[in-house]
N, C-alpha and C positions, 0 to 999 in steps of 0.2 A: 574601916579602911582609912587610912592616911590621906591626903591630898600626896601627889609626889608629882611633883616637876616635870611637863614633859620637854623633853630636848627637842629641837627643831632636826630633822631629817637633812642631813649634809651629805650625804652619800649618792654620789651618780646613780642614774634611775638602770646601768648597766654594769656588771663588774667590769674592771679594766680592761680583761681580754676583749670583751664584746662591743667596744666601742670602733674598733678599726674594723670588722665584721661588719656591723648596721651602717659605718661609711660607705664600706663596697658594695655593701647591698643598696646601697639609697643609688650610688651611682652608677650599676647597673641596671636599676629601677629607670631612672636617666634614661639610660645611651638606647636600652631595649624601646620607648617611648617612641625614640627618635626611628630608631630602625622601622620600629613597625608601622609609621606612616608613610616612609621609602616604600616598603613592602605592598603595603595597600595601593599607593600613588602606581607602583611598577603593574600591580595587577591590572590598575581601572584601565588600563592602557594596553595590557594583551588583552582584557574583554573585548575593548575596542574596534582591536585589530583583529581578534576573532571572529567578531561580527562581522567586519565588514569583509572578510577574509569569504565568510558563508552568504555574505551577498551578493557577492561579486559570483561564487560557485553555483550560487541557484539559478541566476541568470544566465552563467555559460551554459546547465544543465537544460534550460528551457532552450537554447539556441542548439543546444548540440542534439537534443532528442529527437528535431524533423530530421537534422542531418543523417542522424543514425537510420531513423527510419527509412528515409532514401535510400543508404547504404546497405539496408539489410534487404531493400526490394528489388536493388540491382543484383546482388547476391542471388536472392533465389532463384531471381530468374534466369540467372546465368547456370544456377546447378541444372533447373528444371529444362533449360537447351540444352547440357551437355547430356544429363540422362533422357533423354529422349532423342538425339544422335543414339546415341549409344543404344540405345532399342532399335532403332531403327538398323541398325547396322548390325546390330545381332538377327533381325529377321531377314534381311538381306542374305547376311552370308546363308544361312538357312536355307534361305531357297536356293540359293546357289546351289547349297550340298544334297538340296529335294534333287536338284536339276539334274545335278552330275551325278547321282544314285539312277535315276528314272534313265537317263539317256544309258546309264551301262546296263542296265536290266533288258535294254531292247534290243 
């Protein structure tokens, strides 16, 4: 085999078209960089306020739970008087209606 000359590679490592391609792509490589540490910074800051958001709610939830329970003891016991009136007034009329049956019988 011969020795033959080698020429030195002068030719762009892209063909022409692909050089304004790999520009946009580098500098969307960029701007995406930039964006996604906005993104991240935006998140660490609703975690934040999420947390503290569930802090603040566990604490009302611990203050509101005696309240509730108050609330729901003045309740029953306001059903447990109306329905025992309400008995009572049903066995009332009742004997009324024994009375007024017994007295016309006589």
């Amino acid at each position: 085999m011969l020795d033959m000359p080698l020429e030195p590679d002068v030719a762009p490592p892209y063909p022409s078209p692909m050089e304004p391609r790999v520009a946009v792509l580098e500098e969307l490589a960029r701007t995406t960089g930039a964006a996604l540490e906005r993104m991240d910074r935006r998140l660490d800051l609703m975690a934040a306020e999420f947390r503290a958001g569930l802090d603040g709610l566990r604490a009302e939830s611990r203050n509101g739970i005696e309240g509730l329970r108050s609330e729901y003891r003045a309740d029953f016991r306001w059903l447990l008087g109306t329905m025992l009136a309400g008995f009572g007034t049903i066995l009332g009329l009742l004997g009324g209606l024994i009375g007024v049956i017994l007295h016309g019988i006589h």
